[in-house]
ZADO-526720 format. One record per residue (C-alpha): residue number from 1; x negated, y, z negated. Coordinates in Angstrom, 3 decimals. Layout:
# residues N
seq: NUM | x: X | y: Y | z: Z
...
# end
This chain:
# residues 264
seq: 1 | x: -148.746 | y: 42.343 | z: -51.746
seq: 2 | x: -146.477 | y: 43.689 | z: -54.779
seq: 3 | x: -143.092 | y: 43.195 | z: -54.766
seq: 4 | x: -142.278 | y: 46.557 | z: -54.856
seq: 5 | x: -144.360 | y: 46.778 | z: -51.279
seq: 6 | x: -141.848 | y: 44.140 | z: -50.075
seq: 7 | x: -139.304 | y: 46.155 | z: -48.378
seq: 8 | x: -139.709 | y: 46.292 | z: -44.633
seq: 9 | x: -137.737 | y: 44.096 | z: -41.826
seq: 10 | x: -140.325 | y: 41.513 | z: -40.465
seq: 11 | x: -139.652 | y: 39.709 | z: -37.594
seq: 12 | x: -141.304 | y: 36.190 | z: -37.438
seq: 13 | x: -140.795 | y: 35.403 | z: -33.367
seq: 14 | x: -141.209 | y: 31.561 | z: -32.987
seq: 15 | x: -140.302 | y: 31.580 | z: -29.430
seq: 16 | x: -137.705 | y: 31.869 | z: -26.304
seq: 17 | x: -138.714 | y: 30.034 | z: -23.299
seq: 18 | x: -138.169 | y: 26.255 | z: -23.964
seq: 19 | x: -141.738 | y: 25.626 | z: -22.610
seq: 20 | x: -143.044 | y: 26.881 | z: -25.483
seq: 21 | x: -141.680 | y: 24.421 | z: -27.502
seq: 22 | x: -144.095 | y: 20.921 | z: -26.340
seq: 23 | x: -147.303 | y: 24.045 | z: -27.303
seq: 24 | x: -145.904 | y: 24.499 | z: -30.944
seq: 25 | x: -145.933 | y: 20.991 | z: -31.306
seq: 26 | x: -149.142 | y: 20.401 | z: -30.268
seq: 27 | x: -151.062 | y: 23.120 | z: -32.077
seq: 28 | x: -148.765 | y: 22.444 | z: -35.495
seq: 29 | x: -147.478 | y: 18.724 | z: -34.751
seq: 30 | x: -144.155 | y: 19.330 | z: -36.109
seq: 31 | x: -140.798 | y: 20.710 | z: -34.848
seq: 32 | x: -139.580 | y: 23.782 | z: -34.703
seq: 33 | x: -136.932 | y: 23.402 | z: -37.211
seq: 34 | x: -139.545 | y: 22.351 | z: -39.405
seq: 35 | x: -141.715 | y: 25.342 | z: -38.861
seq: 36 | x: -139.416 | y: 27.283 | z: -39.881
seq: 37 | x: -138.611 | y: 26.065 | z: -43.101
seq: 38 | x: -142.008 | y: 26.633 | z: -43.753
seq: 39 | x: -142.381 | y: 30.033 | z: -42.645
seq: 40 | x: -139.140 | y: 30.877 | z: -44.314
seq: 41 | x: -140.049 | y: 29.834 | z: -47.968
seq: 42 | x: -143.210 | y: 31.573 | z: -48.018
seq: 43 | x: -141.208 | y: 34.492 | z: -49.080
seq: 44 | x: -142.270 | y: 37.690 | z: -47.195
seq: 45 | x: -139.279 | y: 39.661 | z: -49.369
seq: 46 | x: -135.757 | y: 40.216 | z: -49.292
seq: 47 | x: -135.673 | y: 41.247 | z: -45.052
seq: 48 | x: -137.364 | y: 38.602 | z: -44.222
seq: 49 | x: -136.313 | y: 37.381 | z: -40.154
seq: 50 | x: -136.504 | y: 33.806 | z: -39.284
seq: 51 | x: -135.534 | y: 33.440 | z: -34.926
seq: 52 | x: -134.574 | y: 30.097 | z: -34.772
seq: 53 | x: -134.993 | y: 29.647 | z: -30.521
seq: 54 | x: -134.763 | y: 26.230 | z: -29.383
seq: 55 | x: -133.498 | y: 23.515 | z: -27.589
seq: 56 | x: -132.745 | y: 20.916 | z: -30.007
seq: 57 | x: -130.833 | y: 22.960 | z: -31.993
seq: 58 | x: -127.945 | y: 23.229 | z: -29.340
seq: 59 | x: -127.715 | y: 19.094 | z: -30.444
seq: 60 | x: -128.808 | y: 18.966 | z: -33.519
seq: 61 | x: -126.398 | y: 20.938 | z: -35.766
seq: 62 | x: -126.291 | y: 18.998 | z: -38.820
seq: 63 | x: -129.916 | y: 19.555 | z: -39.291
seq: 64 | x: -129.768 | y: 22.812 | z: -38.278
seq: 65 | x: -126.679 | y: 23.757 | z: -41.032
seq: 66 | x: -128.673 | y: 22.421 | z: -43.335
seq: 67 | x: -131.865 | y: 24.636 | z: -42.361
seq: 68 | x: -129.445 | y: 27.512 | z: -42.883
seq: 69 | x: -128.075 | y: 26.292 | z: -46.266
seq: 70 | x: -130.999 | y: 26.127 | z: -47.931
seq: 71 | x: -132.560 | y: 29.447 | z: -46.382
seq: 72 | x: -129.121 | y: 31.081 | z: -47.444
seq: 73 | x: -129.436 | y: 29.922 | z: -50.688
seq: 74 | x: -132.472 | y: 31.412 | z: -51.443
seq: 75 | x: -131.827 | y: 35.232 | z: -51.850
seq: 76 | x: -135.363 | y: 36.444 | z: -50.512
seq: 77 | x: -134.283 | y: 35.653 | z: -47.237
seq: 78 | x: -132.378 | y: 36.604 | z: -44.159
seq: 79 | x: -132.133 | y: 34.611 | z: -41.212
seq: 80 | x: -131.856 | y: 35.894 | z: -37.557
seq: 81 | x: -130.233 | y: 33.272 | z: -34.749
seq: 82 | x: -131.489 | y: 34.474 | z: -31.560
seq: 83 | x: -130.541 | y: 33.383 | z: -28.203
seq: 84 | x: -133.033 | y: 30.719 | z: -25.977
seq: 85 | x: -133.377 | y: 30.738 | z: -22.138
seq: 86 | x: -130.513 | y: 28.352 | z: -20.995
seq: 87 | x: -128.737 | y: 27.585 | z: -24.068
seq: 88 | x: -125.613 | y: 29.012 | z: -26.025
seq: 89 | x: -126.737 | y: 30.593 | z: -29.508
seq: 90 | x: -126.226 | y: 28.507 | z: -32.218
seq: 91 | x: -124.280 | y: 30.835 | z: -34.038
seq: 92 | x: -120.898 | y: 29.336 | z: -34.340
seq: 93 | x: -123.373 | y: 26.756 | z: -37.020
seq: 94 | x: -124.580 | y: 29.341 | z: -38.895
seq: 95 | x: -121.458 | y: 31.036 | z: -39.356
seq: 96 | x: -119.782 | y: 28.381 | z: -40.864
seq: 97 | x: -123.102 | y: 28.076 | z: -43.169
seq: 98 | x: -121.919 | y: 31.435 | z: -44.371
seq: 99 | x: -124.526 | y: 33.403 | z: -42.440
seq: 100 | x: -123.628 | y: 36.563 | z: -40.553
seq: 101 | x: -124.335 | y: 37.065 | z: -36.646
seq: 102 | x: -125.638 | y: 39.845 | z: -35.145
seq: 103 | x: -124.581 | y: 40.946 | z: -30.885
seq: 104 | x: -126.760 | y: 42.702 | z: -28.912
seq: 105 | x: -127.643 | y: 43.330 | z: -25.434
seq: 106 | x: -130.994 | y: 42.234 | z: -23.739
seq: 107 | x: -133.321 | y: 44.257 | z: -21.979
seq: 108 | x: -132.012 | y: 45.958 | z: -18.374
seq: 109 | x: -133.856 | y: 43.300 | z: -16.263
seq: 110 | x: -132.570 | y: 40.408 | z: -18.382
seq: 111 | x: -128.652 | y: 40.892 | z: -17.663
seq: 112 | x: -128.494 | y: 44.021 | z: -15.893
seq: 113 | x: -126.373 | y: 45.761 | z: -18.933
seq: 114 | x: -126.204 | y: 47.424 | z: -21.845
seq: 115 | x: -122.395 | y: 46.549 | z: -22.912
seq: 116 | x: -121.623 | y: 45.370 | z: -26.017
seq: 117 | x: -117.825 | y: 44.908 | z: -25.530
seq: 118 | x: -119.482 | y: 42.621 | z: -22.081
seq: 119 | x: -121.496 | y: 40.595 | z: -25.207
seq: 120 | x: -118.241 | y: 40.218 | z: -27.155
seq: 121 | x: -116.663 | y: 38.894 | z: -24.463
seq: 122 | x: -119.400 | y: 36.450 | z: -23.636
seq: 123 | x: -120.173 | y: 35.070 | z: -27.038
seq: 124 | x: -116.245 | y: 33.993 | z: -27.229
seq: 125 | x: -116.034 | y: 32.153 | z: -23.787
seq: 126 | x: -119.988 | y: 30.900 | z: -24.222
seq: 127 | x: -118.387 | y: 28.973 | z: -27.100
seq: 128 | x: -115.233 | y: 27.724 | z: -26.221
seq: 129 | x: -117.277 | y: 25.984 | z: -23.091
seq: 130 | x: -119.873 | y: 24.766 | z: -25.327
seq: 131 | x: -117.355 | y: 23.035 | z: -28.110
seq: 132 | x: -114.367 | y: 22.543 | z: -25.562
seq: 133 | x: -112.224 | y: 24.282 | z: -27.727
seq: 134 | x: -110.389 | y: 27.310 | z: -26.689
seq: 135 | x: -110.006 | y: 28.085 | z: -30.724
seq: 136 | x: -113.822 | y: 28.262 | z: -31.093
seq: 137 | x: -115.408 | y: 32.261 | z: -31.683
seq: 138 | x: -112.102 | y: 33.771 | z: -31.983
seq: 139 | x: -111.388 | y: 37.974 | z: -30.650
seq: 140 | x: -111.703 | y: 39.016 | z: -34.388
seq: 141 | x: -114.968 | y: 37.447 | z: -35.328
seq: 142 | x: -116.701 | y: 38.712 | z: -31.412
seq: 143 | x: -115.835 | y: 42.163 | z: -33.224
seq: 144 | x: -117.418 | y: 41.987 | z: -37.001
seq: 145 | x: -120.425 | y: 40.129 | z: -35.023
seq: 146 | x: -120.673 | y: 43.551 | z: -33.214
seq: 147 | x: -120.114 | y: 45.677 | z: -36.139
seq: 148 | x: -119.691 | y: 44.688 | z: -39.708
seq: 149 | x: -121.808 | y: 41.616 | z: -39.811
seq: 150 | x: -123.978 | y: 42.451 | z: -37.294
seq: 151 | x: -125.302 | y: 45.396 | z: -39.357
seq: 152 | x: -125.448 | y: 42.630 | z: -42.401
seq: 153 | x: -127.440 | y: 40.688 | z: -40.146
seq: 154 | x: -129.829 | y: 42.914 | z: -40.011
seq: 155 | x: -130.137 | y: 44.961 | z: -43.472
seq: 156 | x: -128.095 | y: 48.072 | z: -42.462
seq: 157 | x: -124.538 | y: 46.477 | z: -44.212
seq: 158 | x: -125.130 | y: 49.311 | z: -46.576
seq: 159 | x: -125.593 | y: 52.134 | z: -43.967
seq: 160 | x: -123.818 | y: 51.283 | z: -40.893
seq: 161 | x: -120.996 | y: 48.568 | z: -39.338
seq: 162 | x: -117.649 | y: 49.921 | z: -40.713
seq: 163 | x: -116.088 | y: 53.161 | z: -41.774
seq: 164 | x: -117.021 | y: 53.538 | z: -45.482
seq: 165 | x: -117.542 | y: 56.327 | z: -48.124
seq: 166 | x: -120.881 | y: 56.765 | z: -48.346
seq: 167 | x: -121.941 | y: 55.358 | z: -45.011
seq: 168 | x: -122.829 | y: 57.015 | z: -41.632
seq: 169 | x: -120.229 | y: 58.137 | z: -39.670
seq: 170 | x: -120.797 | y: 55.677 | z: -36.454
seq: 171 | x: -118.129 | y: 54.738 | z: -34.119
seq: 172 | x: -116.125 | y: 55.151 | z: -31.229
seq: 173 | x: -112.660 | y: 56.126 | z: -29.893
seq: 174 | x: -110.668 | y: 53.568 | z: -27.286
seq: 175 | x: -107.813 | y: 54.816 | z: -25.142
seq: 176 | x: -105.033 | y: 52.459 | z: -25.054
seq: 177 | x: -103.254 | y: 54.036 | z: -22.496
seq: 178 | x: -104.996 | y: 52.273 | z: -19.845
seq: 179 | x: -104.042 | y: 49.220 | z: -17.445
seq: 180 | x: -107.381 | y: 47.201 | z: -18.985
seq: 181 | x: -106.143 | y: 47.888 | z: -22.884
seq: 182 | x: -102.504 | y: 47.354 | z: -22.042
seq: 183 | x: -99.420 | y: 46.346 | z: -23.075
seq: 184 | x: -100.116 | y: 47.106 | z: -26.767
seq: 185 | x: -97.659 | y: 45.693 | z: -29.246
seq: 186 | x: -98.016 | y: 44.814 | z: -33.201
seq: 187 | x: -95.513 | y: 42.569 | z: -33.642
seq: 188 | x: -95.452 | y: 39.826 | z: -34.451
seq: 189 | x: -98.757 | y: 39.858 | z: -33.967
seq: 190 | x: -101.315 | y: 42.656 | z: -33.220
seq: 191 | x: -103.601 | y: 42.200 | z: -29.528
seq: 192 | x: -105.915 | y: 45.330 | z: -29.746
seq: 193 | x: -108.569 | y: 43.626 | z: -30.448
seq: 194 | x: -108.107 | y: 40.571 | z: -28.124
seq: 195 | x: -107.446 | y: 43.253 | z: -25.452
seq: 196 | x: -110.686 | y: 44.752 | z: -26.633
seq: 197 | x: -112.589 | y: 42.036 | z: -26.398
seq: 198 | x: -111.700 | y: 39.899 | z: -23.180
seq: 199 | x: -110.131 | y: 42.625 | z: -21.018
seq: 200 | x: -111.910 | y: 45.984 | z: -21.695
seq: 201 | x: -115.290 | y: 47.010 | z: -19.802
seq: 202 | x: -116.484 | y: 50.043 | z: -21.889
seq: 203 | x: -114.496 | y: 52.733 | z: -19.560
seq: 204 | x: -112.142 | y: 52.888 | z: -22.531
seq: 205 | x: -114.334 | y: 54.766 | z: -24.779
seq: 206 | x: -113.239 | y: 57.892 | z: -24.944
seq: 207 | x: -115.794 | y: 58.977 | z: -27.672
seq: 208 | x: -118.661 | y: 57.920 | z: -28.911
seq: 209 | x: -119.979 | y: 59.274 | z: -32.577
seq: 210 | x: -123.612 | y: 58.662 | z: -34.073
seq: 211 | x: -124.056 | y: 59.769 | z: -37.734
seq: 212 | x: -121.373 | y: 62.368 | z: -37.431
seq: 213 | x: -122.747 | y: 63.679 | z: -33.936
seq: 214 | x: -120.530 | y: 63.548 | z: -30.929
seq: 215 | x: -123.008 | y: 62.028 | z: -28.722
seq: 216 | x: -120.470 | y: 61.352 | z: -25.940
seq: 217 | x: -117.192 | y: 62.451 | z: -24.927
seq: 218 | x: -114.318 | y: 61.406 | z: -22.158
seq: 219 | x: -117.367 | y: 59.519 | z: -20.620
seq: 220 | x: -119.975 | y: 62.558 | z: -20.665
seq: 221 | x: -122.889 | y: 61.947 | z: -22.482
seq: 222 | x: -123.389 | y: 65.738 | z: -24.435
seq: 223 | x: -127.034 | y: 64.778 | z: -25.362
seq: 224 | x: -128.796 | y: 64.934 | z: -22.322
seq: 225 | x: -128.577 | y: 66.285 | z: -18.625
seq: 226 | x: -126.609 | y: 63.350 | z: -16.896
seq: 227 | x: -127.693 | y: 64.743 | z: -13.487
seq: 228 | x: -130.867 | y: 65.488 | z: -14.211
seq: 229 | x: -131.513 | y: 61.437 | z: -15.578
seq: 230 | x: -129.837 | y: 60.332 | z: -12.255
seq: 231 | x: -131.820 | y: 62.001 | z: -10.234
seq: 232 | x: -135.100 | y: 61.164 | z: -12.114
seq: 233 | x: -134.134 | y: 57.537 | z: -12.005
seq: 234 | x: -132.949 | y: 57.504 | z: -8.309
seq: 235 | x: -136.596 | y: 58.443 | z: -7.651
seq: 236 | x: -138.979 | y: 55.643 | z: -9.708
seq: 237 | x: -137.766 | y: 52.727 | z: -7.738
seq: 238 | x: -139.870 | y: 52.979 | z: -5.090
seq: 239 | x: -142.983 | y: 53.289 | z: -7.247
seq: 240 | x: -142.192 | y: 50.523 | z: -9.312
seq: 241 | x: -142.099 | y: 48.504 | z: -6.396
seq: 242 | x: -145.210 | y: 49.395 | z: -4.817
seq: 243 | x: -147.185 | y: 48.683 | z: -8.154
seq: 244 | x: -144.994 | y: 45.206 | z: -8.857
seq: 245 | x: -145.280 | y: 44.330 | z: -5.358
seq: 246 | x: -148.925 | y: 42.306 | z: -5.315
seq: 247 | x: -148.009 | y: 40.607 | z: -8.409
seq: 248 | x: -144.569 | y: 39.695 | z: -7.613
seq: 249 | x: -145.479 | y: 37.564 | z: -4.843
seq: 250 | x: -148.359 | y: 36.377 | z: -6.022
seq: 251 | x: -146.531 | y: 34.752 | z: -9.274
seq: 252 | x: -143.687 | y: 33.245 | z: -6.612
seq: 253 | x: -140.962 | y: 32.793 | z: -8.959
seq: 254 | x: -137.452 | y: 32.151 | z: -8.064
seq: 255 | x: -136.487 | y: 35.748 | z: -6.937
seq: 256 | x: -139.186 | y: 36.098 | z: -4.401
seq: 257 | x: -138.229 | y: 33.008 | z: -2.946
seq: 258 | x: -134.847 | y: 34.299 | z: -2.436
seq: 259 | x: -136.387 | y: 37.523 | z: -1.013
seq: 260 | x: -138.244 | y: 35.082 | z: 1.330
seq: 261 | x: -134.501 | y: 33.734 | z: 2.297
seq: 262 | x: -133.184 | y: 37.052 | z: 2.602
seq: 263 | x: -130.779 | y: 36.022 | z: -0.280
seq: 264 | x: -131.077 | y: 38.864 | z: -2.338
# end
């Protein structure tokens, strides 16, 4: 391909469930850390992804900083930490590696939510259990990982993650004048953005803006008919069941065994 062609985000998905990991090794005999140096260096261009998704690096972090060193050092490539099944994200490793972390929400069925300030929140106290250290993943750096450096992360440092001349106009208005975001006070130190992080639940934003546009405001999405959406999702559970139904059982995993126990 020319170099000119090489512009385009790839993703290179080496794998989430930890199962996966004993099949790599058997089709490519090596480790996953190992696979992805390899993949990494063949240098698919400047947005190149690398998901680095498994078990052993949750122990082994001076291999793994080391992984990230050299991939940082080379500047052809980006590198994407991803979360595994089971495990906290190894990002506090790349981070200090000088890499920059991007939050994000899973699909509905994985966590039930779409709340980033409920992902800032997490990453922080994920940590500080994982290292024992209530210093670990501090407010501040939960807040670039969900704005500034998340949009590094993933090419758009340019385009979106902080208010800039010459960048979109994305972001959002927080009241302070409610019990969740409150007391405020500056002096003589600032806790917005602790309050932000570990006490708000995203009925603080007052305003949400998307390139400019006012896509929501005082918790009124102005893009769509809200009713209209409630109503049409009130009415596709039942399908959804009926199809899922057969296969759900059949497969027997952990959820229809609490359905068998009346649990759920």
């Amino acid at each position: 391909m020319p170099q000119e062609e090489k512009t385009s985000n790839i993703g290179v998905f080496i794998g989430e469930a930890l199962g996966e990991d004993e099949k790599i090794n058997n089709l490519m005999a090596q480790s996953k850390p190992e696979i992805t140096i390899l993949i990494g260096f063949v240098g698919y261009g400047k947005t190149s992804f690398i998901e680095f998704l498994k078990e052993e690096l949750k122990e082994t972090t001076d291999t793994l900083t080391e992984i990230f060193r050299k991939a940082l050092n080379n500047e052809n490539l980006q590198v994407k930490v991803e979360k595994c099944d089971g495990i906290v994200c190894p990002s506090v490793a790349f981070q200090e590696a000088g890499g920059f972390c991007a939050l994000g929400s899973d699909q509905a069925p994985g966590n039930n939510c779409h709340n980033i300030i409920h992902e800032m929140k997490n990453v922080c106290l994920f940590n500080k259990i994982k290292y024992q250290n209530p210093e670990i993943m501090p407010a501040w750096r939960a807040l670039r990982m969900a704005t500034i450096e998340g949009a590094r992360a993933i090419g758009l440092g340019d385009t979106v993650g902080s208010l800039e001349p010459g960048k979109q106009a994305d972001f959002i208005a927080v009241r302070l004048d409610v019990p969740s975001m409150m007391p405020v006070y500056t002096y003589p130190m600032r806790n917005i953005v602790p309050n932000l992080v570990y006490s708000a639940r995203g009925q603080e934003v007052a305003l949400s803006v998307v390139n400019g546009r006012v896509i929501m405001k005082d918790q009124k999405i102005l893009t769509i008919d809200e009713e209209e959406c409630y109503a049409e999702v009130g009415n596709r559970p039942d399908e959804i069941g009926k199809r899922a139904e057969k296969e759900f059982f059949e497969i027997h995993g952990t959820n229809a065994v609490f359905m068998e126990e009346d649990k759920l």
